[in-house]
N, C-alpha and C positions, 0 to 999 in steps of 0.2 A: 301619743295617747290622746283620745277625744274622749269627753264626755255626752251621753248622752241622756236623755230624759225623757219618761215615757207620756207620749200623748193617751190620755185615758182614753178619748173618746172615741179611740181606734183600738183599742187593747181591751185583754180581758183576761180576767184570772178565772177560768171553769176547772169544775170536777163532775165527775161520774158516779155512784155507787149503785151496786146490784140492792133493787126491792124485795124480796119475798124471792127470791133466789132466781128468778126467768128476766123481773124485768130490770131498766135502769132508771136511775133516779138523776137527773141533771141540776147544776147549779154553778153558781158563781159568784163572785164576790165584786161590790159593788165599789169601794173603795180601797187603792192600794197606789203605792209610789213606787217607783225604783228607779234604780242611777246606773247606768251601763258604762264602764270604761272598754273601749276597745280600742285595742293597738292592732291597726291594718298589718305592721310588717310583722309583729310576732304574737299572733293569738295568744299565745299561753299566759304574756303578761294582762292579757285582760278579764275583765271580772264586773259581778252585776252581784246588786246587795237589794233588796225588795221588803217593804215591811206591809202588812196586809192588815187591814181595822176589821177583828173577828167579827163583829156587830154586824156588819157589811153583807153577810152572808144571804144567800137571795136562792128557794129553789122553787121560788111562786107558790108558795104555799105557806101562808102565815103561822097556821099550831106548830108546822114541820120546821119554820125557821127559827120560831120560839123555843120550841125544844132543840134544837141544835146550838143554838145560845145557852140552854141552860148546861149544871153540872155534869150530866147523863153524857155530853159531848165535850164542847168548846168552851164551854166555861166561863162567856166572857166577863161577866164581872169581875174576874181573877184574873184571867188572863185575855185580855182586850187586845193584841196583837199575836199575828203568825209574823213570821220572819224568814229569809232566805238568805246565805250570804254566800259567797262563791270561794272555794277555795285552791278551786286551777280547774282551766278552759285548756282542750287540747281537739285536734282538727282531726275529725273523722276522713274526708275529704274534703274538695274546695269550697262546698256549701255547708256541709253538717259538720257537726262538733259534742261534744262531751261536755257537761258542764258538771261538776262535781260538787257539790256546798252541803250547807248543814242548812237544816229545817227543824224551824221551832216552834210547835203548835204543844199549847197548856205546859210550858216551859219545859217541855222532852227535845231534847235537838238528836237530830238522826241525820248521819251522812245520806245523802239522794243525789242521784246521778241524773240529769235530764239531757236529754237526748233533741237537739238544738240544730235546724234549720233555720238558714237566713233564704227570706223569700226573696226578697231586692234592695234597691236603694238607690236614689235619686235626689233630684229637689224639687220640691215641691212649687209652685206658682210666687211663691213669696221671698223665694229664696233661702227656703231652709231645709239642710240636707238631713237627710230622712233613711231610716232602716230601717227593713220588716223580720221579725224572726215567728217562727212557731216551737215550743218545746212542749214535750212531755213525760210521764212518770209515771210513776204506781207507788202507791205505799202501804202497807198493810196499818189499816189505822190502830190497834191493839197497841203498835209499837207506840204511839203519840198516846196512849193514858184514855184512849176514845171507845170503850169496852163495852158502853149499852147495848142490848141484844135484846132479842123476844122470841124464842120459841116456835116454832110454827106446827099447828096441830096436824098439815099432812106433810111435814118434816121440814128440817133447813131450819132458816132464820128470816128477821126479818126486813135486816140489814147487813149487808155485802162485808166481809175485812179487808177489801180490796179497794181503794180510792184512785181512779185513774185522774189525772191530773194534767189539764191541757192550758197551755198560755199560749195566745194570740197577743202580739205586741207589735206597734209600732213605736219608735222614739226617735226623735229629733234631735242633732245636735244643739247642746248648750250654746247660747251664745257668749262669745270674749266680752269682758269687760272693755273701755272702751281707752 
């Protein structure tokens, strides 16, 4: 079993949601951690735990970030952290996999399946060995307590129930104590 640890500056926690029902709305979250345990010879035993600072939240638009911090959304005065924790890894084929965990946004946890590609792995110039994965998801945010709407005079709404959910990661192994 290795542990691993995600380099920020190569990763990224984004989401999607539909605008006014045509277009999409992009974003991402600027501060988050997670720890990857992976066991090369039996996938199943390994697992990734993730905790995400809701404040963090970034869709290049200041009013639209503020309100997504306030109650109407994320709530984060209350609740300051999303969370992810894995509850069993199983191998699609030799690259993709199944990640199964629970997600916990405005203290609702909901099992969510992310659908997990490893891009590579190597060492880096310095000697540190290194994994790329990309995963994704969907989740209907109503389920996570996120229920603000608005109407739209020539129909729909004017935000999506649909959250697609994309992580780009790299992580490095931890280094041994010495």
């Amino acid at each position: 079993m290795s542990t691993y640890v995600i380099d920020n500056s190569h990763s990224e926690v984004g989401f999607s949601v539909r605008h006014m029902v045509f277009a999409k709305v992009r974003g991402h979250f600027g501060k988050w951690a997670a720890t990857l345990q992976l066991d090369p010879s039996d996938v199943s035993r390994s697992s990734v735990e993730v905790k995400i600072d809701a404040n963090s939240i970034d869709t290049r638009e200041e009013k639209r970030d503020g309100h997504l911090r306030s109650p109407d959304f994320l709530d984060t005065a209350r609740y300051p952290e999303l969370a992810f924790k894995s509850r069993r890894v199983a191998t699609i084929d030799g690259k993709r996999f199944e990640v199964v965990g629970d997600l916990t946004i405005r203290d609702v946890t909901r099992e969510v399946t992310l659908e997990v590609e490893e891009l590579g792995r190597g060492t880096d110039p310095w000697g540190n060995d290194r994994i790329a994965f990309t995963a994704k998801t969907a989740i209907n945010r109503a389920d996570f307590g996120l229920k603000w709407n608005q109407a739209l005079e020539t129909g729909g709404v004017l935000v999506g129930d649909k959250v697609e959910i994309e992580i780009n990661l790299e992580a490095m192994a931890a280094r041994k104590a010495a």
